[in-house]
Structures are given as C-alpha cells and as structure tokens.
C-alpha positions as CSV (number, residue, x, y, z in Angstrom):
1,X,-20.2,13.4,4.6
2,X,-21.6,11.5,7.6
3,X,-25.6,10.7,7.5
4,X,-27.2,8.6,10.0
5,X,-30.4,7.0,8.2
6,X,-34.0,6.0,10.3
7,X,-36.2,4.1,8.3
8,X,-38.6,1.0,9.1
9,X,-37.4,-2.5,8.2
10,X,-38.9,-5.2,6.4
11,X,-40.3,-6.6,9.4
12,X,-42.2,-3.0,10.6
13,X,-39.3,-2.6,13.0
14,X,-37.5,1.0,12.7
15,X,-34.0,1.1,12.3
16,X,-31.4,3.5,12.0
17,X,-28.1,3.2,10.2
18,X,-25.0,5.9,10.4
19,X,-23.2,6.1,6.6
20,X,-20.2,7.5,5.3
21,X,-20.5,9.0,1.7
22,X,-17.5,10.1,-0.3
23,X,-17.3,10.9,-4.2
24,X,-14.4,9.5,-6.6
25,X,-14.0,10.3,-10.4
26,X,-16.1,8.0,-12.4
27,X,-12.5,5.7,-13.1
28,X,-11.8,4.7,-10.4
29,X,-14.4,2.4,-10.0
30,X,-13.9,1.5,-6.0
31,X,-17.3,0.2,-6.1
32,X,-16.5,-2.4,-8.7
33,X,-13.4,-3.0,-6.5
34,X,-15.4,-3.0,-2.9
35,X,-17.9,-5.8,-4.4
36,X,-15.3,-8.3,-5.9
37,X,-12.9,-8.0,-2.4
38,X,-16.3,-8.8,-0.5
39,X,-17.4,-11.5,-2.9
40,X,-14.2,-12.8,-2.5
41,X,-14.3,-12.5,1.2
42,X,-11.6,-9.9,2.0
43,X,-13.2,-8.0,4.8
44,X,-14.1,-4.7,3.1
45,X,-16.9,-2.0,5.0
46,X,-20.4,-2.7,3.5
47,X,-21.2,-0.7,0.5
48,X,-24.8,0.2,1.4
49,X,-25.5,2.3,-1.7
50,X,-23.2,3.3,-4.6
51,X,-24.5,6.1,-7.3
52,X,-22.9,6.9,-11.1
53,X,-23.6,10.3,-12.3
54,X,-21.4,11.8,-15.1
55,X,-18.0,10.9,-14.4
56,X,-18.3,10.4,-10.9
57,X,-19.3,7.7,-8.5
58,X,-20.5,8.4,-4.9
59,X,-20.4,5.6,-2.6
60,X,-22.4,5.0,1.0
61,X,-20.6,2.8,3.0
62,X,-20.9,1.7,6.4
63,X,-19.3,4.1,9.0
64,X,-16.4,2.8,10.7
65,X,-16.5,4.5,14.7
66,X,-12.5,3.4,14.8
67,X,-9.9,3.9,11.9
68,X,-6.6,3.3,12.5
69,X,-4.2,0.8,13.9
70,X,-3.3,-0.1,17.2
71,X,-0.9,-2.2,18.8
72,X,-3.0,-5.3,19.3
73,X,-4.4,-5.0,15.9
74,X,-1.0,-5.5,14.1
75,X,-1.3,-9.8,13.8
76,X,-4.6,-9.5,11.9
77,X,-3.8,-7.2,9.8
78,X,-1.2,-8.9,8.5
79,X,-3.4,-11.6,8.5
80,X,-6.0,-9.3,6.6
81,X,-3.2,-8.4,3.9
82,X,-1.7,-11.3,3.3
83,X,-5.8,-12.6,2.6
84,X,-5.8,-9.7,0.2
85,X,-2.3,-10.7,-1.5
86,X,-3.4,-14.3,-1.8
87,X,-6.3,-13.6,-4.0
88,X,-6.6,-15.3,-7.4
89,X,-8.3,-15.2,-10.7
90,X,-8.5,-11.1,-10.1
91,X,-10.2,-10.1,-13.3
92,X,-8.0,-7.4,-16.1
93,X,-10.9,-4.7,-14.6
94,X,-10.1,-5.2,-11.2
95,X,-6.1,-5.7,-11.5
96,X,-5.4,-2.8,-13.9
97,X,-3.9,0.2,-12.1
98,X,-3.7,3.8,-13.3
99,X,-1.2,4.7,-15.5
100,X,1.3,7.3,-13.9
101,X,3.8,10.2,-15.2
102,X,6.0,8.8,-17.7
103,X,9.6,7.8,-16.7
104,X,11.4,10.6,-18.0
105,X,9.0,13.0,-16.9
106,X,8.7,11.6,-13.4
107,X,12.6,11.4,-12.9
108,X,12.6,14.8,-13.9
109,X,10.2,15.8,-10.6
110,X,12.4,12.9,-8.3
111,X,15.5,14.8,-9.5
112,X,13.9,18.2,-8.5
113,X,12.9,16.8,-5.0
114,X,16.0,15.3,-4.5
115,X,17.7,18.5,-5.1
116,X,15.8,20.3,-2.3
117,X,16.0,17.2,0.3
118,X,19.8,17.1,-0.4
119,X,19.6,21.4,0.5
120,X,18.4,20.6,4.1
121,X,19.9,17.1,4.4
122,X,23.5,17.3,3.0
123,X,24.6,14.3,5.3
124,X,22.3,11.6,4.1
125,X,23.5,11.3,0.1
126,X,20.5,11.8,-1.6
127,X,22.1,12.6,-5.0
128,X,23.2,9.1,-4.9
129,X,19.5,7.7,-4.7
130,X,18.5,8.8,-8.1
131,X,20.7,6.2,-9.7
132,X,20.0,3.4,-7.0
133,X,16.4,4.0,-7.4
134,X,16.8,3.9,-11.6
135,X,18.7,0.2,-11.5
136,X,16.6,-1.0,-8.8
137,X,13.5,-0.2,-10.5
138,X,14.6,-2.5,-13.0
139,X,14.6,-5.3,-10.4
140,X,11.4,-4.1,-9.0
141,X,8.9,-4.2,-12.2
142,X,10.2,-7.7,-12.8
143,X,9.1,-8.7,-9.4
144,X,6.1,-11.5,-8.7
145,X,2.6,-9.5,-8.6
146,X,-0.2,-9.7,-6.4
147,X,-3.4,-8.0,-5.9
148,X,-2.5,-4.8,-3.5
149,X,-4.1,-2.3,-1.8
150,X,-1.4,0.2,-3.2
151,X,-1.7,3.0,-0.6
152,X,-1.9,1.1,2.5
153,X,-1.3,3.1,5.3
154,X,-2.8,3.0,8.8
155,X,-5.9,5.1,8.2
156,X,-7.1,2.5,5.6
157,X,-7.6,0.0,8.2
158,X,-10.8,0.6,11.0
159,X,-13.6,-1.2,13.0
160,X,-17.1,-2.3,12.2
161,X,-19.8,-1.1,14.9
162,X,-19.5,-4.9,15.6
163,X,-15.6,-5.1,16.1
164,X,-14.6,-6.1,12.2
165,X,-11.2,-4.9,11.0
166,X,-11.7,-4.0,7.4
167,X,-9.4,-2.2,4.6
168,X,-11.0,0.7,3.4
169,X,-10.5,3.3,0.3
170,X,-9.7,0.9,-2.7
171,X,-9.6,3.0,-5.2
172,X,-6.0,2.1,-5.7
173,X,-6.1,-1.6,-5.2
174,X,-4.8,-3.3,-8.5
175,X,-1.8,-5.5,-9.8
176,X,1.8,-4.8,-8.1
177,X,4.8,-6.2,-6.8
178,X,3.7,-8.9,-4.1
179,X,5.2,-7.5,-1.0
180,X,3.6,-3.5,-2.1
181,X,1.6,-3.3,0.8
182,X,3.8,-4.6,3.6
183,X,6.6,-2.3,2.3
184,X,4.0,0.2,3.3
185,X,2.9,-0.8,6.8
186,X,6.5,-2.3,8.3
187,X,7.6,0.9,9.7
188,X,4.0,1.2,11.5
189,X,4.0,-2.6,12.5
190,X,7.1,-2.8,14.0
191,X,6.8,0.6,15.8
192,X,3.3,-0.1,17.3
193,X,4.1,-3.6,18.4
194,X,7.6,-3.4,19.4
195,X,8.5,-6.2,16.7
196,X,11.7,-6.6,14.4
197,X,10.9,-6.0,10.8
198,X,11.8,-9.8,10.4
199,X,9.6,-10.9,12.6
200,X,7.3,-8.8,10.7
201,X,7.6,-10.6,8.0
202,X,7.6,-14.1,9.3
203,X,4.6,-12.9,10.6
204,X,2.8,-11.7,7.4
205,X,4.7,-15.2,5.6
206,X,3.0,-17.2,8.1
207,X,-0.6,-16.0,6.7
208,X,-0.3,-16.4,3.1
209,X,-2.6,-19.0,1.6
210,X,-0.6,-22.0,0.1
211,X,-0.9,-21.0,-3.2
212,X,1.0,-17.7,-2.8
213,X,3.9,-18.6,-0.6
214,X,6.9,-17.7,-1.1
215,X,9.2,-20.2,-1.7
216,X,13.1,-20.0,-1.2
217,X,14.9,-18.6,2.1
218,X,14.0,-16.0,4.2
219,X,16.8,-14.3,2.9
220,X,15.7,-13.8,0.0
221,X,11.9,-12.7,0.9
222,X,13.8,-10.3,3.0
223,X,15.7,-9.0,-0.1
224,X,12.6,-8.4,-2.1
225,X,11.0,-6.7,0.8
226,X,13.8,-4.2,1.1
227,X,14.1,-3.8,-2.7
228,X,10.1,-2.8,-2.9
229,X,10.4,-0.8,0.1
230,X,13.1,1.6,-0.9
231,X,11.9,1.8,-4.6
232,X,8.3,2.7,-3.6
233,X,9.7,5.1,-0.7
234,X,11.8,6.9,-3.4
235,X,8.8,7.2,-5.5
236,X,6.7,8.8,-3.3
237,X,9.4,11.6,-2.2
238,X,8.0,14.4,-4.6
239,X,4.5,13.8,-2.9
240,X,6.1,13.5,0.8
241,X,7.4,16.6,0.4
242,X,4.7,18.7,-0.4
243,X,3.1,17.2,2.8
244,X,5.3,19.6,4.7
245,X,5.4,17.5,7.6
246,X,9.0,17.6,8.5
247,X,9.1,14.5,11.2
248,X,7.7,12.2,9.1
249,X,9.4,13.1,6.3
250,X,12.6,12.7,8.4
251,X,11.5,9.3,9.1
252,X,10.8,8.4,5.8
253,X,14.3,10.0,4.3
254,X,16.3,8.0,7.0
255,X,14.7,4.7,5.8
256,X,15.9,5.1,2.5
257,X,18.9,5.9,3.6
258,X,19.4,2.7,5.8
259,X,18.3,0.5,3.0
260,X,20.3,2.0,0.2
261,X,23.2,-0.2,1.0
262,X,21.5,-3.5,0.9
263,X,19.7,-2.6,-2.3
264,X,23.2,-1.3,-4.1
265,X,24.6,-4.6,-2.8
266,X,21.3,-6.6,-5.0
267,X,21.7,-4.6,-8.2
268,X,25.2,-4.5,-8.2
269,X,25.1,-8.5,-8.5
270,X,22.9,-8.1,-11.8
271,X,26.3,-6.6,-13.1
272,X,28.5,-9.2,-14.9
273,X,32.8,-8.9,-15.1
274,X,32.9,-6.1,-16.5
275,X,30.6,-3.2,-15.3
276,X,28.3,-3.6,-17.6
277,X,24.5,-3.4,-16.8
278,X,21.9,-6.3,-17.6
C-alpha cells in the first residue's frame, strides 16, 4: 500500500511525504535489519515508521519512484554490495538466517524438479546435476561468509526522490557464503552493461573494503564465484519452476548447464587416488 502523508512540520511549514507500507511475519524482523544496515551506513530506504502487532510487523518506508537496475547503475551497485559484504561485527540477531527444508527432504523436491526439467530439456543433462550439486554443496557451506542480502535481484535495488540507490526488502539479509549476492546479480550486470563476468568481478573486487579482500589469484575468486553460483542456481530450481516463466527459466537452466563443467572439474580435485570422497 502506497500513502502519501500532509502534515505540518516542526517549523509550522506543511509537508507532505509519499510512503510505502508492506507487512512481514513477526520473524523476520526487516526492521531490526533496515536500522543496523543504516546505522552502519549501507544505503537502505528510510524506515519512517515500523509497527509490531501479534506476529507481524508492518513497515513505512520511504517510496522509491525508480526500482530496478539500469545500465549506468551497474558500477555502484557493485559498489553498494560489496559495502554490504564488507560489513563487520554483524550481531548473532542480525546474521542468523532462516532455517530451510531439511537435506533429505529438499533433495527429494530438487529430484522431483529435475525430473520434469529433464521431460522438456532432454539435451542439457539435468539428471547429472543432482549429484554435482550434492558434492559441491559440500564445498559451498565451507566457504568464507559475509553479511548478504540473500535474494538480490534487480528489483531490490531503486532510487530515492533525491537520486539515492538503495537495497531494499531485507528480510533475507543474514550470514552466507561471501560471493551470495554477486552470484545473483552477474547475469543481470553483465547483460545490462555489456561486461564479461570477469570484469564483473574485478569490478565488485575492486570495492571491497581492505578488511574483506580476497586474497589469492583471480583464479581462484573466480572458482568460488562459479561454485556459489551454480549451487545457489540449483537450489532455487523447484521455486523457478513454479514461476512458469519459460524464458527465464531457460536462461537460468542454461547457466547451470555452462558451469557444471568447471564445478565437476573443483570437486573432482577434493577426490584423492582412489575415488574416494573427502
């Protein structure tokens, strides 16, 4: 719900301010989450109001008149990211994310979903992915963590009335893997700016604080990347699906498709002589 406000300042003066309400279960907490990113200086919308009732919070924030990325906005947010992936001393309320299905359960949905993709897309091997995915999330869960947005996408980036670019709908944000959130947007980054994922990534390397670069070749930052990509792409397969959007999910199936190789190649090394898994 959109609500523009008139009311007289302070000073006498009237003023009138458009907000954007929206309701979450009570555990998420975004508006815990929306004051410690702007305490901390992470551009976030203002949080004009925020009220608890039951187990739900409803939040007022300021309405963003653009949301969404374009191509001249791709440098800062990277820059905006890799401000969000460099923050520190992130308290256990803050970092925590939601648990999800367990394992067995979850593979049991991924196997279902593979089953159907692999119905209507018999030439890109997706009964192989199930056991790429299983020793490369291995790998991925012992990965450095940052703080993440978790669902970054292009619609959780917009524009103050004043020309800010802010991250918006944090709900989500928590503890992950480091490079979570530009897995997400490096399909949208390269696409909009007519970069190479590398490049990309120098990019968002480039605007990490000192404290939070990564050290080590390229190489090997690439790796990781590719590695958190395809693992979080495969996870969110059962969801893509019921989107029934079948471009994107095209899109999507060819990308785990082209980094399947390069992620076989990574886990296979974590085999010693003999086959056996470690």
């Amino acid at each position: 719900m959109i609500l523009t406000l008139s009311y007289d300042a302070a000073d006498g003066q009237p003023r009138r301010q458009t907000v954007f309400f929206k309701m979450n279960p009570h555990e998420s907490r975004e508006a815990r989450r929306h004051q410690f990113l702007a305490d901390r200086g992470i551009p976030v919308p203002q949080l004009v109001v925020c009220v608890e009732r039951g187990c739900e919070e409803v939040l007022g924030l300021e309405f963003l008149p653009s949301v969404g990325l374009g191509p001249g906005d791709v440098d800062e947010v990277l820059r905006l990211v890799a401000a969000l992936n460099s923050t520190t001393d992130v308290p256990e309320a803050i970092a925590r994310t939601p648990p999800g299905l367990p394992q067995a359960q979850f593979e049991h949905v991924l196997g279902q979903a593979l089953d159907e993709i692999s119905a209507v897309h018999p030439d890109l091997g997706a009964p192989t992915w199930l056991d790429t995915y299983r020793r490369a999330a291995v790998r991925y869960r012992d990965l450095p963590t940052a703080l993440t947005h978790g669902e970054l996408a292009a619609q959780h980036v917009g524009r103050t009335e004043s020309g800010r670019l802010v991250i918006l709908d944090l709900a989500t944000a928590g503890r992950r893997p480091r490079l979570a959130d530009l897995a997400n947007l490096l399909t949208p980054s390269t696409a909009l700016a007519g970069l190479t994922e590398r490049s990309v990534l120098r990019d968002y390397l480039r605007h990490l604080s000192p404290t939070s670069r990564l050290t080590g070749p390229e190489d090997q930052a690439w790796a990781e990347l590719q590695l958190t990509r395809f693992v979080q792409a495969v996870e969110a397969l059962p969801w893509r699906l019921g989107l029934r959007r079948p471009a994107e999910l095209r899109r999507h199936l060819h990308q785990i498709a082209s980094d399947q190789p390069a992620v076989l190649d990574q886990v296979d090394r974590d085999r010693p002589p003999g086959g056996v898994r470690i």
